[in-house]
C-alpha positions as CSV (number, residue, x, y, z in Angstrom):
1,X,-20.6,-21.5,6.6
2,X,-16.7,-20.4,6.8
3,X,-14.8,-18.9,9.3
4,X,-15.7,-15.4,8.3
5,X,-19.4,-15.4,7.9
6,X,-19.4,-17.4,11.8
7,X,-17.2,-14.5,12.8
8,X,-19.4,-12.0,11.7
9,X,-22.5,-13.7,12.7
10,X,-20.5,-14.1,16.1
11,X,-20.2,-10.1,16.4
12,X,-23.5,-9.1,14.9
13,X,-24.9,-11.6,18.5
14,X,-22.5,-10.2,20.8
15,X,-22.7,-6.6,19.7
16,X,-27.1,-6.6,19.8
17,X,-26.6,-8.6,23.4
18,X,-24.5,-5.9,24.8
19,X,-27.2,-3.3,23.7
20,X,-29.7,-5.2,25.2
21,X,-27.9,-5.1,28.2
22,X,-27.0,-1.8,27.7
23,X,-30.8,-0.7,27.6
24,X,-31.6,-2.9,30.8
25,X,-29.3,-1.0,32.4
26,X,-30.4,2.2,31.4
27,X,-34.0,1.8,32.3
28,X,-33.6,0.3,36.0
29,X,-31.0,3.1,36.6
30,X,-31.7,6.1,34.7
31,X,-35.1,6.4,35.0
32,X,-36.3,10.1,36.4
33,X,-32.5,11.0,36.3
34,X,-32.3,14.3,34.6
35,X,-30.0,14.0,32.0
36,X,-27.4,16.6,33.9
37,X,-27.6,14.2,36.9
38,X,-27.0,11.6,35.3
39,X,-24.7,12.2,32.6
40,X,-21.6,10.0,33.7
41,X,-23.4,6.9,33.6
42,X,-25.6,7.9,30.2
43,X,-23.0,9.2,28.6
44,X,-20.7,6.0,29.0
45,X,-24.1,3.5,28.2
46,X,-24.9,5.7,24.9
47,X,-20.9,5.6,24.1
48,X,-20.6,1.1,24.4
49,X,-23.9,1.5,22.2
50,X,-22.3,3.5,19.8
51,X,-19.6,1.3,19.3
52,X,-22.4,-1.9,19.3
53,X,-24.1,-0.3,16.5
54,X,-21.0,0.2,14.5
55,X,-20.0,-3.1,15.0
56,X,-23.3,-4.7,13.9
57,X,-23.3,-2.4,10.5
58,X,-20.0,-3.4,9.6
59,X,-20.3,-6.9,10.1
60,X,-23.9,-7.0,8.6
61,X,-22.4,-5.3,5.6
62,X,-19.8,-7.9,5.2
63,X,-22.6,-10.0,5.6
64,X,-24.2,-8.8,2.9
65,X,-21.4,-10.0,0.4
66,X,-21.1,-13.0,2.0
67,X,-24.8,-14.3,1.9
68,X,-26.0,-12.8,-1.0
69,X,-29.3,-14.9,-0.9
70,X,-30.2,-13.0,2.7
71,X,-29.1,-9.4,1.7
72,X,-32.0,-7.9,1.9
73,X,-32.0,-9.2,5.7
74,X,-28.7,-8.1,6.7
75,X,-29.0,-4.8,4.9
76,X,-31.9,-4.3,7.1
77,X,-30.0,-4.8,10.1
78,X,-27.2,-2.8,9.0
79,X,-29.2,0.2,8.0
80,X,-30.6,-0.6,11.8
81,X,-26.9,-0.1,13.2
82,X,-26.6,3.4,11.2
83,X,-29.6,4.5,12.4
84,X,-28.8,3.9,15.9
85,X,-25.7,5.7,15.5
86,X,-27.1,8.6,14.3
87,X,-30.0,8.8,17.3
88,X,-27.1,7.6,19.7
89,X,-24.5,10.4,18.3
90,X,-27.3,13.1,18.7
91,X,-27.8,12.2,22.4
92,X,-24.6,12.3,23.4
93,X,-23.4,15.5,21.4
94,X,-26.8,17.0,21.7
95,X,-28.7,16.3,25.0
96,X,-26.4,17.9,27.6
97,X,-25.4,21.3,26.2
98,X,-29.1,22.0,24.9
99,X,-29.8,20.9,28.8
100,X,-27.6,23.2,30.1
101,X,-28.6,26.3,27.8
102,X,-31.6,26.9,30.0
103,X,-35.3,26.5,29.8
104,X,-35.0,29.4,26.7
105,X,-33.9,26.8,24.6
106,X,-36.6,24.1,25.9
107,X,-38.2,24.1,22.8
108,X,-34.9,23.5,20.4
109,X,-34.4,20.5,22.9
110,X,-37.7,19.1,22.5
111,X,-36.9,19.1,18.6
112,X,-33.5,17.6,19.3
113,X,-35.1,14.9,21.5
114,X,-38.3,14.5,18.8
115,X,-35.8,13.8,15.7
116,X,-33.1,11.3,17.8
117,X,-36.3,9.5,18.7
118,X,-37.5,8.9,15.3
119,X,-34.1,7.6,14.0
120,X,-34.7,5.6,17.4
121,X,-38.4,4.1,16.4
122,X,-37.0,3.6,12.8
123,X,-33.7,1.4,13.9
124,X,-35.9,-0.8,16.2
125,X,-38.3,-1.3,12.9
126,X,-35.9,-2.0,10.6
127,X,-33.9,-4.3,13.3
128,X,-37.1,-6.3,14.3
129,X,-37.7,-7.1,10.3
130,X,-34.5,-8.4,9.9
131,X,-35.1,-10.3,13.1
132,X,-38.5,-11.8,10.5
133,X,-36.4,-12.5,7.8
134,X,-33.6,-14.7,10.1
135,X,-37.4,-16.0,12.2
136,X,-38.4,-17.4,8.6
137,X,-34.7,-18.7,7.3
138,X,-34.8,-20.8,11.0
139,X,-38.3,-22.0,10.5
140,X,-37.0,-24.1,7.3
141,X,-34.9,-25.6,9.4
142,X,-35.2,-29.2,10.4
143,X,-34.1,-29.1,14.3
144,X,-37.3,-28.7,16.8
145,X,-34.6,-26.1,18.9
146,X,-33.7,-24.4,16.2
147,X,-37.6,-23.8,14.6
148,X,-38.8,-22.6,18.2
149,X,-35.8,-20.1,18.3
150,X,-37.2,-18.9,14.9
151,X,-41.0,-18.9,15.6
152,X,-39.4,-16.3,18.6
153,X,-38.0,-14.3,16.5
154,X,-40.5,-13.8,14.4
155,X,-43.2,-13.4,16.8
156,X,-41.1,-10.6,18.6
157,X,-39.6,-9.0,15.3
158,X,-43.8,-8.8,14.5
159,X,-44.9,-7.1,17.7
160,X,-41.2,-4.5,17.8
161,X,-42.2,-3.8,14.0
162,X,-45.7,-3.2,14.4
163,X,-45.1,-0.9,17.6
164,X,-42.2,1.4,16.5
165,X,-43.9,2.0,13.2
166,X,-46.8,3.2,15.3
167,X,-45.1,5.1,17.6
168,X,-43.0,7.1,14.4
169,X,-45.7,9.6,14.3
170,X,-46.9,9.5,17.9
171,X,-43.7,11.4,19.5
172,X,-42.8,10.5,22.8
173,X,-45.6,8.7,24.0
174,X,-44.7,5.3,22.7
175,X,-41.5,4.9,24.1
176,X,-41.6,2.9,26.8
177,X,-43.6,0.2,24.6
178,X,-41.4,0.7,21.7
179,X,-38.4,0.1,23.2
180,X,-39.1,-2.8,25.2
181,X,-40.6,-4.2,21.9
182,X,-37.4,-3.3,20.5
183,X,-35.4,-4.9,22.7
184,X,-36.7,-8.1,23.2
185,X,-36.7,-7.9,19.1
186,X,-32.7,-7.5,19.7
187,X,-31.9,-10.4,21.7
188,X,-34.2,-12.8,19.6
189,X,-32.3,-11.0,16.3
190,X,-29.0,-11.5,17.9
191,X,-29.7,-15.6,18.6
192,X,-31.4,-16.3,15.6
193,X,-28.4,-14.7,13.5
194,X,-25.4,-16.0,15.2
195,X,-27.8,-19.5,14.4
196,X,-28.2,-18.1,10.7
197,X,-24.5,-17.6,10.0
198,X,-23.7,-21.2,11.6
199,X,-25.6,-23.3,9.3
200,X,-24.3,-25.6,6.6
201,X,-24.9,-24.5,3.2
């Protein structure tokens, strides 16, 4: 692979990591914080996510030129990153005033809440299949390592695919489930594509 596609590969790992770590975060921390409360720290975790997500759209779209063979895969992952953008963008210009309007507006929130949710559920899907489709491309390798890290991702891209899809329709019920599917699903994606993009031809 040249120097571009390793780069790219390089940010697409790095950028899915940081959200991984930007989720752990959240959940040990934020949990039962209203969001008023605890707006400082949300706010700033939903704003390094934003720019995560950019970054993995743009470099999975370059990606996409670059490995034509695989586009479906990294189009996948970069419909992923736009999605996330557009649930992330709708928490953080969304969640606090519709907060602070007052319970008369409780049910315009729950709606707000509801459709970032389901961008949320759909992202996770879509990332966990691209996770599959870099699983599969590491299982034809010929490297024990390199099969096991594939035969991972596959394994959790199945079980974040399989949940999120459920949990589209379910509301808020799911989320707990779904996004620890989800994320596991991102670090595995995030190994098995910086491995991907460092491949010989």
């Amino acid at each position: 692979m040249d120097t571009t596609t390793r780069r790219a590969g390089t940010l697409i790992a790095a950028a899915l990591i940081i959200t991984v770590i930007t989720q752990l975060v959240y959940v040990t921390t934020l949990d039962g914080v209203g969001i008023v409360e605890g707006w400082p720290l949300r706010s700033t975790l939903w704003t390094i996510e934003l720019a995560a997500f950019g970054v993995i759209a743009v470099a999975s779209l370059a990606m996409m030129v670059r490995d034509a063979r695989r586009a479906l895969i990294w189009s996948a992952l970069a419909i992923s990153g736009l999605f996330n953008i557009i649930q992330g963008g709708m928490g953080l210009s969304m969640f606090l005033p519709a907060t602070e309007a007052g319970d008369q507006f409780a049910p315009i929130m729950g709606i707000i809440v509801a459709g970032a949710f389901l961008f949320y559920f759909f992202a996770k899907a879509l990332l966990a299949l691209a996770g599959i489709g870099l699983g599969f491309v590491l299982l034809s390798s010929t490297g024990t390592p390199v099969k096991a890290i594939g035969i991972l991702a596959i394994l959790a891209g199945l079980a974040a695919a399989a949940i999120n899809i459920f949990a589209i329709p379910q509301g808020m019920t799911w989320v707990f489930e779904a996004g620890a599917a989800g994320t596991l699903a991102a670090l595995t994606t995030g190994i098995a594509a910086w491995m991907v993009t460092r491949q010989a031809e």
